[in-house]
Every structure is written in C-alpha cells, then in structure tokens.
N, C-alpha and C positions, 0 to 999 in steps of 0.2 A: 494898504499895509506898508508899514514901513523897517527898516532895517532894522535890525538888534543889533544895538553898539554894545559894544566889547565890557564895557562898567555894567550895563544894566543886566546881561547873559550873566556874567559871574555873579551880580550879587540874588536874580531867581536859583542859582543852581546852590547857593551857597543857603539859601532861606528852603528849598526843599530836602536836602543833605541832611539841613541842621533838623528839620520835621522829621527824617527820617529816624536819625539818632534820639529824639528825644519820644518818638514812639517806640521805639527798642529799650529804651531806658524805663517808659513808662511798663513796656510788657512785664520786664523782667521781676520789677517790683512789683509788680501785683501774683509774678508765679512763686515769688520770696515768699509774701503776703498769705497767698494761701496755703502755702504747704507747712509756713510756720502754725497757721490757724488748726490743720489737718493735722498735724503731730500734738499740737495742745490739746484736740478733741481726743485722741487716740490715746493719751497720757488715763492711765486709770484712776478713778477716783479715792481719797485719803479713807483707810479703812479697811480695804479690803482682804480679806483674811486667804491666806495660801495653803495648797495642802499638797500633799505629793502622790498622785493619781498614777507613777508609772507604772505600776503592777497591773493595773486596770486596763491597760491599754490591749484594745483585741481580745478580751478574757472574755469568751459570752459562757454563758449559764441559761440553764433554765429553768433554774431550781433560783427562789427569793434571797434576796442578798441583804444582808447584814451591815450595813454603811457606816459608817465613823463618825461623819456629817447627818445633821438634823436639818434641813434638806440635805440630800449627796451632793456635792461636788466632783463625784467622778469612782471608779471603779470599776470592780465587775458588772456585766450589765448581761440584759437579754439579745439575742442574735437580732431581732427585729428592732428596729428606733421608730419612737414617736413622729408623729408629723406633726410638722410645726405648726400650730393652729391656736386660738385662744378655745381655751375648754372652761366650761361652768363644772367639774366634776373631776375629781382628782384620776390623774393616769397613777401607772405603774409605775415606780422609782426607776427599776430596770429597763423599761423603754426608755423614758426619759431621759436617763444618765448616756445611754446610748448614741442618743441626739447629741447632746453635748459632748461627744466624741468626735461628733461630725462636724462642732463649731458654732451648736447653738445655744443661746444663752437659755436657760429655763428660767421663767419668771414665777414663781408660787408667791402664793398669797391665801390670808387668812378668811375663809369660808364668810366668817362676819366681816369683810369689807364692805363697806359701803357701795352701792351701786355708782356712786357717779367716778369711784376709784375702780371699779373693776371695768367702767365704761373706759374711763383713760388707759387701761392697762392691753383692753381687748385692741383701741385706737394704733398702740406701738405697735405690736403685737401684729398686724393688718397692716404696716404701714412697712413691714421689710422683712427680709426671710429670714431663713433658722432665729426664728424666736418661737417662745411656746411658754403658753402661761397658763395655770390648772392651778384650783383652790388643794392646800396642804393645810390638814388639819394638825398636825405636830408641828405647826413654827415653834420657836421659842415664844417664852410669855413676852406681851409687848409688842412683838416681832409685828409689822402686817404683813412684809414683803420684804423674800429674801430674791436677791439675783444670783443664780448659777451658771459658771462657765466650767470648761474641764479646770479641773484644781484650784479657781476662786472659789473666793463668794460674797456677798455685802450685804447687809442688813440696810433694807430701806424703809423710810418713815411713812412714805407717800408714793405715787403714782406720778405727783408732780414733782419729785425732788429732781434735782437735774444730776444728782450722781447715778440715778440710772438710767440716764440717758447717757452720762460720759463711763459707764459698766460697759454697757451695751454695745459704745463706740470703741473701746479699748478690745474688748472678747468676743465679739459675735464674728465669727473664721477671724479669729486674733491668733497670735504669736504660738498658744497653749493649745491650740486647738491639735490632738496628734492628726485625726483623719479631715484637711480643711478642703479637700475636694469630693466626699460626698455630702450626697444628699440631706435635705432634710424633709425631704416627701417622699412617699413610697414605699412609708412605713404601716405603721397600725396606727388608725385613732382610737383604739377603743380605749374605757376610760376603766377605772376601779369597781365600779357598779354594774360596767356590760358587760 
C-alpha cells in the first residue's frame, strides 16, 4: 500500500461530495415528482356536480328520508352506517348516506349492468376501504353508474372510465368528508330485501 498524495485524496473526496449531492438532488426530484403526481390524482374529475349537505351533518332519523338527489349525496341519514362492502342488492339510502358521512364514496349502479362491469366495480370496491357499491334501481335514464361522496356526485358511463377512479381519489376521507375518522365497518350490512 502505498501513500495518498494530496491531488489524488482531494479529487476521491471531491468525486464522492459531488455523488453525494447529486443523489440529494436526485431525491428531491423524485419527492417533487410524486407529490405533483399525488395532487393531480387527488384533483376531482370535470363534472362533478356539488350540493350543500350541511344540515345533514349528525342529523340521524329513523324514520325514511326524503333526499333532493336521485342517488343522495348526503343528508339526513339513519344512526347506524352501511359497511363498506360490494352488495348484489340494494341497501338503505339512510345507511348508506351515513357511510358517506364517514368518508365513503357509494358506488350505485344500474341492476342491468353487465356482469363483467359489476365484476370491475366489486374489484375497486375490494381493493380499498370506505367504498360501497349496491345496484340503484332509480339511476337516471341512461345513467349506469353514479359515484357519491358527502355533497358530490358524477354520473359515470363505465366501471372502466378513469374519472371514477380520480372520484374516488379526490373523496374517499376527502376534504368534504364532515366525520373522516370514523369507521366504515361496524355498521349493518343488511340490504333492502333482508
């Protein structure tokens, strides 16, 4: 082994310094990177229709509510919330609405969906919490699939559209949610028919 002359020591420390900085520079771009990506996701999709749910807030009933929205978006509801689950079988508006109190999006969909659309819808559905999706036999005409959060709502065409995926990302414990630390299990699953 021989000596480290004084040129060759300055230019390793000066070639690891400069590694060091340009993985710092690499980091930071990539935390820019994603958080730009994470606020674009989180941006809600063009359409969505608003409503003003504050009266609703904490109002249970347990007597049937009377809703302004064809799904609700929000309102009076019943003391007990749905659990977030995909259902073949329409729940209660009033559970339901309840859930989305807590931050869940409700996914309703037209009874005549296709199966391989209510397969993709059960897939989201399974794939992350407070969501909840049960066939609505009064969509509008046209309608297949509407998304609900507290005070939104979006008319969607598909199961594949990617504006309910960026619904989803904008409102599921979004901004609107009034109650976004509870639950969305430990409620009732029963459905309209049980």
């Amino acid at each position: 082994m021989g000596k480290i002359r004084g040129g060759e020591g300055s230019n390793r420390v000066s070639i690891v310094v400069g590694l060091i900085i340009l993985v710092v520079i690499a980091g930071f771009a990539a935390v820019v990177f994603v958080t730009m990506r994470q606020n674009a996701a989180a941006a809600p999709p063009a359409g969505v229709q608003e409503f003003d749910e504050s009266k609703g807030v904490n109002n249970h009933t347990q007597a049937p509510v009377n809703y302004d929205q064809n799904p609700p978006a929000g309102g009076p509801h019943n003391p007990v919330w749905q659990n977030q689950d995909f259902y073949d079988k329409p729940v209660h508006n009033e559970n339901a609405v309840h859930t989305m109190e807590h931050g869940a999006v409700w996914i309703t969909y037209s009874p005549d969906l296709p199966q391989d659309q209510k397969d993709k819808l059960q897939d989201i559905v399974k794939s992350q919490n407070c969501l909840l999706a049960s066939p609505y036999p009064d969509l509008p005409a046209g309608v297949p699939i509407v998304a609900s959060a507290w005070g939104k709502q979006l008319q969607i065409k598909s199961a594949d559209d990617p504006d309910l995926a960026q619904f989803i990302s904008a409102y599921r414990k979004g901004p609107q949610t009034p109650e976004p630390q509870a639950a969305c299990i430990g409620g009732t699953s029963s459905t309209v028919s049980s």
